[in-house]
Predicted model as a PDB file, atoms N, CA, C, CB and O in Angstrom, pLDDT in the B-factor column:
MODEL        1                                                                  
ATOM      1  N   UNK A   1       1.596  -5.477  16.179  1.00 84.00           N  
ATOM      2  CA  UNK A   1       1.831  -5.985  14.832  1.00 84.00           C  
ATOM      3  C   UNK A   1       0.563  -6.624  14.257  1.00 84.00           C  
ATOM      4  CB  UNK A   1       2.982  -7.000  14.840  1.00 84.00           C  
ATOM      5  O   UNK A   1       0.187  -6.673  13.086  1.00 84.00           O  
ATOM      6  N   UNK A   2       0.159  -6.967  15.058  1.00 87.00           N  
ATOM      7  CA  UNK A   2      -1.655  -7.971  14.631  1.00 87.00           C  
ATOM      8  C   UNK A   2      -2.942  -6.863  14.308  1.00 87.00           C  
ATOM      9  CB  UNK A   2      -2.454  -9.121  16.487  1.00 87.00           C  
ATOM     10  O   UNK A   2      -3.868  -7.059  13.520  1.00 87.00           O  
ATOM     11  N   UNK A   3      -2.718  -5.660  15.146  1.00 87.00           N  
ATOM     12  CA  UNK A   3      -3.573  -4.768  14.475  1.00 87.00           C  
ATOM     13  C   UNK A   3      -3.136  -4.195  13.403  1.00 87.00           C  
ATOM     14  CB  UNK A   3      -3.961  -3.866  15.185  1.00 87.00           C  
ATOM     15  O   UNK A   3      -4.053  -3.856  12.654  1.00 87.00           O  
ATOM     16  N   UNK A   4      -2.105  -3.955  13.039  1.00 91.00           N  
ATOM     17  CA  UNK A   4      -1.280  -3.699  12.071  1.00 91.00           C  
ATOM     18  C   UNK A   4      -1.996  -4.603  10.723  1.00 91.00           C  
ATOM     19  CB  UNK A   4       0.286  -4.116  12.576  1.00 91.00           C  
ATOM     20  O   UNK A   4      -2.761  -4.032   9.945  1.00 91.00           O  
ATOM     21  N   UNK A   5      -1.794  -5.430  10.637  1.00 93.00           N  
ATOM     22  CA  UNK A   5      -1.920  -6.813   9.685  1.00 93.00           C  
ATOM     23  C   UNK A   5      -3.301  -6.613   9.532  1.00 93.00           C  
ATOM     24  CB  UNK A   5      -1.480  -8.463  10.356  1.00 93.00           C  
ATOM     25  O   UNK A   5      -3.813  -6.437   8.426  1.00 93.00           O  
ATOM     26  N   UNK A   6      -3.980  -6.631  10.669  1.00 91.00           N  
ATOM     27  CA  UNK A   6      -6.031  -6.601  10.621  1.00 91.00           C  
ATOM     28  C   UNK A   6      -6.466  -5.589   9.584  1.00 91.00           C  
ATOM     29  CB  UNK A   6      -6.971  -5.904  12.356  1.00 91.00           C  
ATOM     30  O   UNK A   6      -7.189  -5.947   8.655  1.00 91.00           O  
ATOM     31  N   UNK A   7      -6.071  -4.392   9.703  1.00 90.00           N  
ATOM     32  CA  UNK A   7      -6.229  -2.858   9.203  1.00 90.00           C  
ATOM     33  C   UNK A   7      -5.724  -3.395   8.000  1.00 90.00           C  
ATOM     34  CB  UNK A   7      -5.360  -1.439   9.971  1.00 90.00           C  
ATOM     35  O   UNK A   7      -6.694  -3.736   7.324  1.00 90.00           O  
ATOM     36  N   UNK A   8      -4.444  -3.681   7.288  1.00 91.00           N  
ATOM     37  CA  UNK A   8      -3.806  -3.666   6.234  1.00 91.00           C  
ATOM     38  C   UNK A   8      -5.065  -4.904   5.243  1.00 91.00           C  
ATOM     39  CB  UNK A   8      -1.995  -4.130   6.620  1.00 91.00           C  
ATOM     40  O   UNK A   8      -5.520  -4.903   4.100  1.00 91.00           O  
ATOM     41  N   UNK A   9      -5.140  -5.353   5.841  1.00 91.00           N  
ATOM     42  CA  UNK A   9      -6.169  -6.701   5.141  1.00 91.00           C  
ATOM     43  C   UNK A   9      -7.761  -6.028   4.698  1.00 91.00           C  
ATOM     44  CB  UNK A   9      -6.516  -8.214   6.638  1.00 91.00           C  
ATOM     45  O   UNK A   9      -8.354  -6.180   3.629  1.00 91.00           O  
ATOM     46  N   UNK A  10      -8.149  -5.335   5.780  1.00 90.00           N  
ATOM     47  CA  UNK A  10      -9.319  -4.386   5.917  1.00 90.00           C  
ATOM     48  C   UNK A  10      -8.728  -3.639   4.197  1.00 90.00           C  
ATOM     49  CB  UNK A  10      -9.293  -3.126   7.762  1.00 90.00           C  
ATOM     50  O   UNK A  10      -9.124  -3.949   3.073  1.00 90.00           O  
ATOM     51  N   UNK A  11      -7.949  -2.869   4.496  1.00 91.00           N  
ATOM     52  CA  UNK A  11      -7.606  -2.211   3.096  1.00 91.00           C  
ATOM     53  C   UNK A  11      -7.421  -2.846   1.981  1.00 91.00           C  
ATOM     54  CB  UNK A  11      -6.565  -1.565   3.102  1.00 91.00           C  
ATOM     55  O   UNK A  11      -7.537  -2.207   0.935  1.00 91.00           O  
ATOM     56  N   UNK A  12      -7.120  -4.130   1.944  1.00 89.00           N  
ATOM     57  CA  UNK A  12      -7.059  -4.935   0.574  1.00 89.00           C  
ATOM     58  C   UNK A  12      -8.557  -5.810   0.150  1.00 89.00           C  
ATOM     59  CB  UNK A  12      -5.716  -6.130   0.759  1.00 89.00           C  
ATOM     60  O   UNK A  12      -8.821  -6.417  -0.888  1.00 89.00           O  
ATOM     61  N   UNK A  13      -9.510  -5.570   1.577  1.00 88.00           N  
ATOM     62  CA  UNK A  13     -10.838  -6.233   1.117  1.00 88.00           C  
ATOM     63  C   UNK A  13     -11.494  -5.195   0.150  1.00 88.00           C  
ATOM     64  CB  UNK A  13     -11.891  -6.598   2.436  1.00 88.00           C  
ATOM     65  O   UNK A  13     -12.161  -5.421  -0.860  1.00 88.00           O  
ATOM     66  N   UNK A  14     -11.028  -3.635   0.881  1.00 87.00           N  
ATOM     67  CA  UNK A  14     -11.734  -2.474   0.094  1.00 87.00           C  
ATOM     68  C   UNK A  14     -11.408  -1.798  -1.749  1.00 87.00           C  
ATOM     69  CB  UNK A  14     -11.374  -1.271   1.142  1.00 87.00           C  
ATOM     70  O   UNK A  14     -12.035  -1.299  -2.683  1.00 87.00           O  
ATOM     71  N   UNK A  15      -9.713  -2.310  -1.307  1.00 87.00           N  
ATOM     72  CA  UNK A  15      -9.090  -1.845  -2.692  1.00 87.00           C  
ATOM     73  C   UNK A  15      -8.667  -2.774  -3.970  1.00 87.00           C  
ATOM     74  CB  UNK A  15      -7.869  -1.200  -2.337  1.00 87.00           C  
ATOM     75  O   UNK A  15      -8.330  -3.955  -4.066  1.00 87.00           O  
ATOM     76  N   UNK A  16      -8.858  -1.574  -5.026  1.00 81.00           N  
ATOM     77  CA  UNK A  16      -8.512  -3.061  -6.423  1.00 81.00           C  
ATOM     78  C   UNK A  16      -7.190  -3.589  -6.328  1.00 81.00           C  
ATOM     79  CB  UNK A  16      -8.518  -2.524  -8.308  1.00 81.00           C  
ATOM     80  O   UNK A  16      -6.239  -2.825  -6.162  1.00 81.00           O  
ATOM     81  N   UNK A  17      -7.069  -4.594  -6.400  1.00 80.00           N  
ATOM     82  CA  UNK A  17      -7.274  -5.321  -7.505  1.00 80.00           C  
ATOM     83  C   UNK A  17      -8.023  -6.289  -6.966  1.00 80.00           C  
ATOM     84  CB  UNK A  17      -6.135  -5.758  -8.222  1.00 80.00           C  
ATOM     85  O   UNK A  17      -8.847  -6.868  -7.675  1.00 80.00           O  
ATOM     86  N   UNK A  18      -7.851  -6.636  -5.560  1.00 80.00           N  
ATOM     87  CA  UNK A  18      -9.124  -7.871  -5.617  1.00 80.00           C  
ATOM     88  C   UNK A  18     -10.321  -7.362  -5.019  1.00 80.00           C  
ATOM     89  CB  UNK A  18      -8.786  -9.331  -4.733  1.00 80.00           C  
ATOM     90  O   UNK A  18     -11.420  -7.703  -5.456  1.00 80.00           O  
ATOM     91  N   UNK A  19     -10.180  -6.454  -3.911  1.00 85.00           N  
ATOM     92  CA  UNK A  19     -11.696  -5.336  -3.499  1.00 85.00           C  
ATOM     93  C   UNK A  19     -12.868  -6.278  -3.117  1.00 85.00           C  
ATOM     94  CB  UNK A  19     -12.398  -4.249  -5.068  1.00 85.00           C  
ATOM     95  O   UNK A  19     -13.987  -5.776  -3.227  1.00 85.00           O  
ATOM     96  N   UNK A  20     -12.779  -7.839  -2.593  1.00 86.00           N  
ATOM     97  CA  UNK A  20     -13.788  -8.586  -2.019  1.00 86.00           C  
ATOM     98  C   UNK A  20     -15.099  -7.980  -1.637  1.00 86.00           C  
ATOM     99  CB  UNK A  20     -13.284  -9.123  -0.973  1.00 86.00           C  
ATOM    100  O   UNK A  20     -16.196  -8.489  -1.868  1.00 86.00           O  
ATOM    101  N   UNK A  21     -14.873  -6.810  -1.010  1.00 88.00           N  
ATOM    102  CA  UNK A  21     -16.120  -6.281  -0.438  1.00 88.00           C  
ATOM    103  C   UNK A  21     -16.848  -5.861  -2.024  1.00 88.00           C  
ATOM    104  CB  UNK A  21     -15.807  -4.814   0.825  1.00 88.00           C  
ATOM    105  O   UNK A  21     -17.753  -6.469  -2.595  1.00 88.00           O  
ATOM    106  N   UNK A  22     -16.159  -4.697  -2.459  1.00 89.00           N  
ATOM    107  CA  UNK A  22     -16.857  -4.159  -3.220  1.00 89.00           C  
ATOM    108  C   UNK A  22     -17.353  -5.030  -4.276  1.00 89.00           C  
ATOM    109  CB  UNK A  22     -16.268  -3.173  -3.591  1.00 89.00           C  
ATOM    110  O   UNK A  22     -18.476  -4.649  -4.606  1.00 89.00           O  
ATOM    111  N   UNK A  23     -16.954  -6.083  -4.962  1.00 88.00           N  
ATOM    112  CA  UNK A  23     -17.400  -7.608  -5.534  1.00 88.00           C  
ATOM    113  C   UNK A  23     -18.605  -8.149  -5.470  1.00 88.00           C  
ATOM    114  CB  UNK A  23     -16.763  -8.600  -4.962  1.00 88.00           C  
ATOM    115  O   UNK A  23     -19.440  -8.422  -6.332  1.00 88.00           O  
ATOM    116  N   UNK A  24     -18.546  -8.353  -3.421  1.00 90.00           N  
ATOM    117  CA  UNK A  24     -19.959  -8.764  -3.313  1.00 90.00           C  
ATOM    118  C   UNK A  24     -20.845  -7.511  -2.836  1.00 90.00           C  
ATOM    119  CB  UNK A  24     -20.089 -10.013  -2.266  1.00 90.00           C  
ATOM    120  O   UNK A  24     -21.717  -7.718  -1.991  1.00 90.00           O  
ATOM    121  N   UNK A  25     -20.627  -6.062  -3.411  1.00 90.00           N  
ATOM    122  CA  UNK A  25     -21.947  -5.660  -2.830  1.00 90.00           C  
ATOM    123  C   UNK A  25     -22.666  -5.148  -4.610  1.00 90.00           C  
ATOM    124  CB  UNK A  25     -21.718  -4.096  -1.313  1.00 90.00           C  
ATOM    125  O   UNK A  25     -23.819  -4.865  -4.936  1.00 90.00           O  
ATOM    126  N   UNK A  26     -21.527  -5.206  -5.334  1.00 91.00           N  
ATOM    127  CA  UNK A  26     -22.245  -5.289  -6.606  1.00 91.00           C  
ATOM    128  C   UNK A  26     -23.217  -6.504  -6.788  1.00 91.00           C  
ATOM    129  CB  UNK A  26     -21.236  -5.322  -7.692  1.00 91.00           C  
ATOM    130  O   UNK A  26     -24.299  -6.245  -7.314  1.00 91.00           O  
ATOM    131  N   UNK A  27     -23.001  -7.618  -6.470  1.00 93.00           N  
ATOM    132  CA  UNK A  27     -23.072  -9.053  -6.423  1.00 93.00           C  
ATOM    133  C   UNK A  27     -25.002  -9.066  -5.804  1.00 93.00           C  
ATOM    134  CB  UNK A  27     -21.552  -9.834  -5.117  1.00 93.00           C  
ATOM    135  O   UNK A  27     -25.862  -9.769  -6.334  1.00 93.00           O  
ATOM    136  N   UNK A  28     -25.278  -8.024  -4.509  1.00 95.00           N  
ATOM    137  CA  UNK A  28     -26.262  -7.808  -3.800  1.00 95.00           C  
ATOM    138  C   UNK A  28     -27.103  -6.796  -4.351  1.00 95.00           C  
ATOM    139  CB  UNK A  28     -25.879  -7.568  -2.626  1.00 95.00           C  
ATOM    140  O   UNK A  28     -28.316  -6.843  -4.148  1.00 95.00           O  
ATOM    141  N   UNK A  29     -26.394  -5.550  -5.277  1.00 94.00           N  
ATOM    142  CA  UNK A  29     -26.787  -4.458  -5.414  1.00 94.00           C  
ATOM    143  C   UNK A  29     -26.555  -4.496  -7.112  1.00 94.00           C  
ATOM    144  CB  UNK A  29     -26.051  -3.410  -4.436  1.00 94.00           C  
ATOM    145  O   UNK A  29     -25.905  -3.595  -7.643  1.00 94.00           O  
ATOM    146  N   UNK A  30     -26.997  -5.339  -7.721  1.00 94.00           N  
ATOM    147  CA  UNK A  30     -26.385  -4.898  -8.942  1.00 94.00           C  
ATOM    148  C   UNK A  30     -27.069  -3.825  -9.845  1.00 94.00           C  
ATOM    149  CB  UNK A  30     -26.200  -6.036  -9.706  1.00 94.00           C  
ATOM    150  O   UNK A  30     -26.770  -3.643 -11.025  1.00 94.00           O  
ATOM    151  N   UNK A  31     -27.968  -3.173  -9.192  1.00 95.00           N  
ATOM    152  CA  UNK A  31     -28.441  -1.563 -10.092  1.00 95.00           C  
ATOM    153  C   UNK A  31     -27.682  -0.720  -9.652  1.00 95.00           C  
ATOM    154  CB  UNK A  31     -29.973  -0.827  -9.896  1.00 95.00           C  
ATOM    155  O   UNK A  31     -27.953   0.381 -10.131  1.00 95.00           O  
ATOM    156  N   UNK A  32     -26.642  -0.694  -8.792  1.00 94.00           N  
ATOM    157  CA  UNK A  32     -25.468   0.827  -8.515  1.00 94.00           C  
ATOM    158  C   UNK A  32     -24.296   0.315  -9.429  1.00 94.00           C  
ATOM    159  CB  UNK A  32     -24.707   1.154  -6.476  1.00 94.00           C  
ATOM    160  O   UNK A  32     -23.999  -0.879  -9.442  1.00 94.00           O  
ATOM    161  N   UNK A  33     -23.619   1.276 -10.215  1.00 94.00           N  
ATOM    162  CA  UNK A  33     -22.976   1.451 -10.922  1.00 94.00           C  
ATOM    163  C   UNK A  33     -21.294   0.631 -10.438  1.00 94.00           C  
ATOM    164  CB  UNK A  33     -23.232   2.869 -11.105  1.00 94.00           C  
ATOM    165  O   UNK A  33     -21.427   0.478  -9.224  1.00 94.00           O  
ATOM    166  N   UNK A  34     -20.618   0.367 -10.625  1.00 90.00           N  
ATOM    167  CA  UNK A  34     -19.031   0.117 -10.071  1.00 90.00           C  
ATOM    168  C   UNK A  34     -18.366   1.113  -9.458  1.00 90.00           C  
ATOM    169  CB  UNK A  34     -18.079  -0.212 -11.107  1.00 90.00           C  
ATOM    170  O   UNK A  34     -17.790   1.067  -8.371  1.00 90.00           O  
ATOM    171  N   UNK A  35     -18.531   2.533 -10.634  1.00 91.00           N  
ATOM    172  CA  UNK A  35     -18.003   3.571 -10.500  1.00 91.00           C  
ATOM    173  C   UNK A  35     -18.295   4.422  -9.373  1.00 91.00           C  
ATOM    174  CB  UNK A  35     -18.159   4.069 -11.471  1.00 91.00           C  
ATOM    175  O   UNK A  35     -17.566   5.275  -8.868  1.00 91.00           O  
ATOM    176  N   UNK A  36     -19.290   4.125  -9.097  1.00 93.00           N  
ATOM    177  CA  UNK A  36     -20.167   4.650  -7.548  1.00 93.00           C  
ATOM    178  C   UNK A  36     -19.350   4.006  -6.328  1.00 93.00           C  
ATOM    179  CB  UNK A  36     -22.062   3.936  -7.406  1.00 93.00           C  
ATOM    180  O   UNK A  36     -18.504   4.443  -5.547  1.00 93.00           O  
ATOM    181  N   UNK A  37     -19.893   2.944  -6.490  1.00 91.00           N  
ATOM    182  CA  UNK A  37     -19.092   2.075  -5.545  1.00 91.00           C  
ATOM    183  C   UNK A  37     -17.501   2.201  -5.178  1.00 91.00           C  
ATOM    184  CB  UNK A  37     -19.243   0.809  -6.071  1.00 91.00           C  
ATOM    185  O   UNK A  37     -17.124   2.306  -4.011  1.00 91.00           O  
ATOM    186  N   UNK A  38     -16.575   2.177  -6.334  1.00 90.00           N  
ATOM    187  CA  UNK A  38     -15.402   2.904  -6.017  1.00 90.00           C  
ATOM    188  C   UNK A  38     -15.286   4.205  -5.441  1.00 90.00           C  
ATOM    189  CB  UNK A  38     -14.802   2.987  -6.989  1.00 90.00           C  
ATOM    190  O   UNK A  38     -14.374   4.489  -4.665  1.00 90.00           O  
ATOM    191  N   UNK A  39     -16.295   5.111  -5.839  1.00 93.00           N  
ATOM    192  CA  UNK A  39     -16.240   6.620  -5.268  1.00 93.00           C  
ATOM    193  C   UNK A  39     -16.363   6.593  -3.874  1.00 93.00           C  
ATOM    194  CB  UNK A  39     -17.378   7.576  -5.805  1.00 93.00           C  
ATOM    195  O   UNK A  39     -15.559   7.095  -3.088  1.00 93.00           O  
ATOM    196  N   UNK A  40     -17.563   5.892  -3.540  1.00 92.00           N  
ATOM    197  CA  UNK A  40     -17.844   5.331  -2.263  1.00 92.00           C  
ATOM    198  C   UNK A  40     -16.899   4.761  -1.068  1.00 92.00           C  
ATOM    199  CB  UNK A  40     -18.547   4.422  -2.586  1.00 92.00           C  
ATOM    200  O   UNK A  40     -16.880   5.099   0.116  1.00 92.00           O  
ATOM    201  N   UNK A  41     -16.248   3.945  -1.643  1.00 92.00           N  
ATOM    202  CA  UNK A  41     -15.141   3.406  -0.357  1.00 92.00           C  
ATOM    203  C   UNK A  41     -13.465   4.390  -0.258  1.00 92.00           C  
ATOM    204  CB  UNK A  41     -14.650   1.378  -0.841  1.00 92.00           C  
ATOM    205  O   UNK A  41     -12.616   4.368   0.633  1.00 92.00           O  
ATOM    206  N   UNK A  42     -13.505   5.242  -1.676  1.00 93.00           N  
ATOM    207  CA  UNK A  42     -12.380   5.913  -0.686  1.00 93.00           C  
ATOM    208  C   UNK A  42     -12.215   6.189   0.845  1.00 93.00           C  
ATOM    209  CB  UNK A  42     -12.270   7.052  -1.067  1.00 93.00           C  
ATOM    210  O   UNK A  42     -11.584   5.660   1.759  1.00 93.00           O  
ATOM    211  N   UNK A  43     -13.227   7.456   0.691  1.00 95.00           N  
ATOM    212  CA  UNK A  43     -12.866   8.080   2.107  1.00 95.00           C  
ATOM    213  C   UNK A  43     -12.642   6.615   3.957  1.00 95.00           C  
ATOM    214  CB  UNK A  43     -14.663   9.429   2.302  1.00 95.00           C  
ATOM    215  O   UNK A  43     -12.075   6.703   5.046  1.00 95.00           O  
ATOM    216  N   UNK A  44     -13.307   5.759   3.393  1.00 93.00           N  
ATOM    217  CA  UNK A  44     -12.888   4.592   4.242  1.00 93.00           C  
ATOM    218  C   UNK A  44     -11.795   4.317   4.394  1.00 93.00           C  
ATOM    219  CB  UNK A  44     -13.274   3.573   3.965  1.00 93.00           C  
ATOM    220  O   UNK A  44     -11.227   4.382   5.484  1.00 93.00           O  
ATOM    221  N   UNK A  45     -10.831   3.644   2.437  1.00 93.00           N  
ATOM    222  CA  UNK A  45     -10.073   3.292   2.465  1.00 93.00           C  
ATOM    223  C   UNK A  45      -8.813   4.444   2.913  1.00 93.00           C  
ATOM    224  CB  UNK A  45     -10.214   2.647   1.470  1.00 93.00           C  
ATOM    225  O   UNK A  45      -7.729   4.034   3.328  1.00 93.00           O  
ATOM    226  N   UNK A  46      -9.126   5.964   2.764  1.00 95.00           N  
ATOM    227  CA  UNK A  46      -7.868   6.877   3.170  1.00 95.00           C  
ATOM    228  C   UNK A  46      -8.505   7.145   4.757  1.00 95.00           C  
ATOM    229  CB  UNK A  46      -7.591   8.564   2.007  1.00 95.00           C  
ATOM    230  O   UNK A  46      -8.534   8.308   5.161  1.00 95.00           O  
ATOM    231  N   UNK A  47      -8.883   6.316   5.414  1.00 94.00           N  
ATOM    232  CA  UNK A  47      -9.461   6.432   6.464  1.00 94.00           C  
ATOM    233  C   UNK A  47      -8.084   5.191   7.270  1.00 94.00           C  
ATOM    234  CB  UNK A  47     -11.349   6.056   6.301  1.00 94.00           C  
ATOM    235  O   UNK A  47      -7.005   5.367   7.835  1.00 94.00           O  
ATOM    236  N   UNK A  48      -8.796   4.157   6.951  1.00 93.00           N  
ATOM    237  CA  UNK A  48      -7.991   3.452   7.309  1.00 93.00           C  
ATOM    238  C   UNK A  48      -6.192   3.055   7.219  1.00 93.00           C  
ATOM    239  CB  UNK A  48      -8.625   2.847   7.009  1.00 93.00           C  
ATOM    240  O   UNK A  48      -5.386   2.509   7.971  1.00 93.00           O  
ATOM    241  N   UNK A  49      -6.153   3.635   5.953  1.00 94.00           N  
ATOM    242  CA  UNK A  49      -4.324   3.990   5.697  1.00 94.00           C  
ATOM    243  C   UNK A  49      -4.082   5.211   6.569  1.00 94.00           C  
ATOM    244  CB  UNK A  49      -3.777   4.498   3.829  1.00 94.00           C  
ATOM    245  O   UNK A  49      -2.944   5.653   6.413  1.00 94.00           O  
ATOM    246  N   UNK A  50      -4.682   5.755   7.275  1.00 95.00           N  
ATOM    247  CA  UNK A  50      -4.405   6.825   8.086  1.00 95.00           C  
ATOM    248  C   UNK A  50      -3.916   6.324   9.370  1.00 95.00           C  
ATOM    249  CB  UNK A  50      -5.548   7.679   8.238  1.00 95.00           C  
ATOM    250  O   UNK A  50      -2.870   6.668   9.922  1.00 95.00           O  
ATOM    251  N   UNK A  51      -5.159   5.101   9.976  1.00 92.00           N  
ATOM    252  CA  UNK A  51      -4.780   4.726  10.885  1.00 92.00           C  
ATOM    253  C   UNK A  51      -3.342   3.657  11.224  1.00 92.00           C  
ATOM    254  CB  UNK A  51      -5.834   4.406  11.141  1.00 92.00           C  
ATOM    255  O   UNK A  51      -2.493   3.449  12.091  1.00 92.00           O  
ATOM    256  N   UNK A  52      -3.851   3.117   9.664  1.00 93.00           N  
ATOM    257  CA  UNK A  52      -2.734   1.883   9.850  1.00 93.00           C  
ATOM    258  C   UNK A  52      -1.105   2.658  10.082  1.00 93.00           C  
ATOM    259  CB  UNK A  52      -2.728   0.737   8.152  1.00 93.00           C  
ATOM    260  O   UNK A  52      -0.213   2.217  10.806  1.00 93.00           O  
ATOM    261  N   UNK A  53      -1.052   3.967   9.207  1.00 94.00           N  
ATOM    262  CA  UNK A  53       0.057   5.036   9.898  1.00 94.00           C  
ATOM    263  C   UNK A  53       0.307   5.276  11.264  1.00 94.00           C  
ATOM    264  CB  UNK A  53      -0.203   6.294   9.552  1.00 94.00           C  
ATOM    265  O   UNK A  53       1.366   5.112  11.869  1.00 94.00           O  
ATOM    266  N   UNK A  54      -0.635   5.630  11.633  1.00 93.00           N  
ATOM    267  CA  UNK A  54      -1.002   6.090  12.878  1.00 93.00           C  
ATOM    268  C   UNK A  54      -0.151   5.125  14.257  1.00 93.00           C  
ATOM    269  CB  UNK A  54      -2.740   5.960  12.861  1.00 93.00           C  
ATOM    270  O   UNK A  54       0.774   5.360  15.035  1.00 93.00           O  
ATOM    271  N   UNK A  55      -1.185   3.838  13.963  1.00 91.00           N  
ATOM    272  CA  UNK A  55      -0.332   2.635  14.631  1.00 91.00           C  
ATOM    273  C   UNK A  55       1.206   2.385  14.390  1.00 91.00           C  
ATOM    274  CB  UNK A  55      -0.946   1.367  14.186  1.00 91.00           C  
ATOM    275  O   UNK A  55       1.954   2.061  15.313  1.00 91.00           O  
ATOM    276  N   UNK A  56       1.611   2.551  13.146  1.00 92.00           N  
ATOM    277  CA  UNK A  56       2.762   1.911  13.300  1.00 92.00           C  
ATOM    278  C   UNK A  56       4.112   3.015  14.051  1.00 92.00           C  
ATOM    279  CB  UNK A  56       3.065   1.333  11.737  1.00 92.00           C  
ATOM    280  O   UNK A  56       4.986   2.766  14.881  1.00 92.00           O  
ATOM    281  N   UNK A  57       3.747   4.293  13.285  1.00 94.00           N  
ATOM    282  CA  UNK A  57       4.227   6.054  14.335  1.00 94.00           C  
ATOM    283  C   UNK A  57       3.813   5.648  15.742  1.00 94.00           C  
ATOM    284  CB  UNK A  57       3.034   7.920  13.860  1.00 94.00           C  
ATOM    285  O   UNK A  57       4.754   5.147  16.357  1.00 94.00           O  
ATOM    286  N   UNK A  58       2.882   5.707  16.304  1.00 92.00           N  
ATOM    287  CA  UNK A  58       2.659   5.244  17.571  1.00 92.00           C  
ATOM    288  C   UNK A  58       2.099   4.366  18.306  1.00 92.00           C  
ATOM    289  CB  UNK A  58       2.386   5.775  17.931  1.00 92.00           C  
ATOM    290  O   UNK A  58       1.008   4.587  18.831  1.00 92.00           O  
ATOM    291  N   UNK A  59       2.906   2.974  18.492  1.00 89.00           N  
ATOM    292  CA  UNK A  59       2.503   1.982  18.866  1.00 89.00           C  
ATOM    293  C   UNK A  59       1.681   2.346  19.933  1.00 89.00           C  
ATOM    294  CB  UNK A  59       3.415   1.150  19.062  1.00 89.00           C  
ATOM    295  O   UNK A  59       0.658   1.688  20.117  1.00 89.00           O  
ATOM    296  N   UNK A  60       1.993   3.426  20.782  1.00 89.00           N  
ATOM    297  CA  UNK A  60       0.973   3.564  22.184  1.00 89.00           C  
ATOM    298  C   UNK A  60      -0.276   3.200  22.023  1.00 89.00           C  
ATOM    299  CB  UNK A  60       0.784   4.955  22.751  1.00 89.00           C  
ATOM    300  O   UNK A  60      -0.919   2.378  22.675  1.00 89.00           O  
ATOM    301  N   UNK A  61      -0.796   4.246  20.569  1.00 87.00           N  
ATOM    302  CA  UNK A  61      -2.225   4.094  20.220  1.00 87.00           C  
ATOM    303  C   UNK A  61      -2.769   2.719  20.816  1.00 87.00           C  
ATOM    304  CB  UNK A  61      -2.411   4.144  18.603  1.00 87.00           C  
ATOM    305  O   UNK A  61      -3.586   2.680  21.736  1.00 87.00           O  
ATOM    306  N   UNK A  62      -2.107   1.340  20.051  1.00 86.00           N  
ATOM    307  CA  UNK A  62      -2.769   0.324  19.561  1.00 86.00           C  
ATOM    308  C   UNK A  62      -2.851  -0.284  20.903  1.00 86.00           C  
ATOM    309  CB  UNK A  62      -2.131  -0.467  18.372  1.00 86.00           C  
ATOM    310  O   UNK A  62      -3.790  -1.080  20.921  1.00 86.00           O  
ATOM    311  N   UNK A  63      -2.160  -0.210  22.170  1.00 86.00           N  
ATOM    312  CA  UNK A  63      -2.020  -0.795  23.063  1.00 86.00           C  
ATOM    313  C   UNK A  63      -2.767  -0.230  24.449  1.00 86.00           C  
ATOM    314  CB  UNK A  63      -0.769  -0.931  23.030  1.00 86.00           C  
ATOM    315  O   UNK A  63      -2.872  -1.050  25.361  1.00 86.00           O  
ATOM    316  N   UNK A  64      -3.367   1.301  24.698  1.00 87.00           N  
ATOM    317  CA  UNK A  64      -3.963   1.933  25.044  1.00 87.00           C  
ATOM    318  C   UNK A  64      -5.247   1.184  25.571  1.00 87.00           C  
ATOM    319  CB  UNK A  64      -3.951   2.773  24.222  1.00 87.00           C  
ATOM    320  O   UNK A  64      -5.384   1.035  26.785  1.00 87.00           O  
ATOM    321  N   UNK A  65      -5.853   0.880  25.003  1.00 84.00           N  
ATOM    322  CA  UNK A  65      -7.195   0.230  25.486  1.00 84.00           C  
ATOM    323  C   UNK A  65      -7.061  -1.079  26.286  1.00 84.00           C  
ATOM    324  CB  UNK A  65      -8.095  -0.095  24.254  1.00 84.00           C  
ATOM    325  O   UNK A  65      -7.575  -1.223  27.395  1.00 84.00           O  
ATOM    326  N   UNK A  66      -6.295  -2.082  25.617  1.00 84.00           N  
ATOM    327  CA  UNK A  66      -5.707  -3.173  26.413  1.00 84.00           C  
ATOM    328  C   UNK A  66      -4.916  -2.837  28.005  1.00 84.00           C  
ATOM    329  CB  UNK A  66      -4.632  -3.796  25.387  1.00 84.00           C  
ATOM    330  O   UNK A  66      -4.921  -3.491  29.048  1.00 84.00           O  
ATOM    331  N   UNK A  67      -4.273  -1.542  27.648  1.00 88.00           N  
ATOM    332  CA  UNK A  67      -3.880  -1.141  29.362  1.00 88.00           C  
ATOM    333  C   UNK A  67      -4.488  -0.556  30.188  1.00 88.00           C  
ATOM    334  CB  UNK A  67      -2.938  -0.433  29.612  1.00 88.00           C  
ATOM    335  O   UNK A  67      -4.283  -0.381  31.389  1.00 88.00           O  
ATOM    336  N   UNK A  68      -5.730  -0.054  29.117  1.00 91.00           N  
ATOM    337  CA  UNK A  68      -6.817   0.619  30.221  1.00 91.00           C  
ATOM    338  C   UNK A  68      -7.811  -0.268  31.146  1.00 91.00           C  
ATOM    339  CB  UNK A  68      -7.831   1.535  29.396  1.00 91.00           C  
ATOM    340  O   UNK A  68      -8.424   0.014  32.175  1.00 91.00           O  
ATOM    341  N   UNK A  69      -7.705  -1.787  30.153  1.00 91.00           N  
ATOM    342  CA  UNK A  69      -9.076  -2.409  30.248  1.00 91.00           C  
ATOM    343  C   UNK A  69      -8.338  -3.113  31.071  1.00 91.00           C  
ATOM    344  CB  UNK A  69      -9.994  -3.081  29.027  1.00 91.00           C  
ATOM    345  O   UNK A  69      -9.149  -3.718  31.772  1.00 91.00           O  
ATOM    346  N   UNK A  70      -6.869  -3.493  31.523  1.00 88.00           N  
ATOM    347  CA  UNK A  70      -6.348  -4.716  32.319  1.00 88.00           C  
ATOM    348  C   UNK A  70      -6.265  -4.388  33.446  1.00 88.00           C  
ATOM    349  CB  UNK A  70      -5.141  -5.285  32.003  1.00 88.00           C  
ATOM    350  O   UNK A  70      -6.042  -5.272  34.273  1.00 88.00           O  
ATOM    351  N   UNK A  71      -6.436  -2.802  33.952  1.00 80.00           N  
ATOM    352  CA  UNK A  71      -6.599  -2.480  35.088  1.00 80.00           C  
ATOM    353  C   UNK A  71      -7.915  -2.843  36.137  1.00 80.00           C  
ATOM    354  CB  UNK A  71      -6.417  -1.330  34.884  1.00 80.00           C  
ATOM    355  O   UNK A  71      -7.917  -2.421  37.294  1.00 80.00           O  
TER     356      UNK A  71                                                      
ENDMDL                                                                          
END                                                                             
């Protein structure tokens, strides 16, 4: 459920309406356009709604590494 929540937050730093990230990299970068910048973080943001699917269809995923690494 906590990676769940991590990912979902990840997606609200990237997407409007509040898009934090993209905010401050205009903020750093202000000769690239907005419109760029939005073009730019899709494939991230349908990156990450993929996974956050992913996890919740198969919890195995998220727990996988933690059972590999406790061995």
């Amino acid at each position: 459920m906590g990676l769940v929540v991590c990912i979902s937050l990840q997606v609200s730093f990237l997407s409007p309406p509040f898009a934090y990230s993209i905010f401050y990299l205009k903020g750093i970068a202000p000769d690239i356009p907005l419109t760029d910048i939005y073009r730019g973080i899709v494939p991230f943001v349908l990156i990450q709604i993929l996974i956050t699917v992913l996890c919740i269809v198969f919890p195995g995923l998220c727990l996988w590494l933690p059972r590999v690494l406790s061995h």
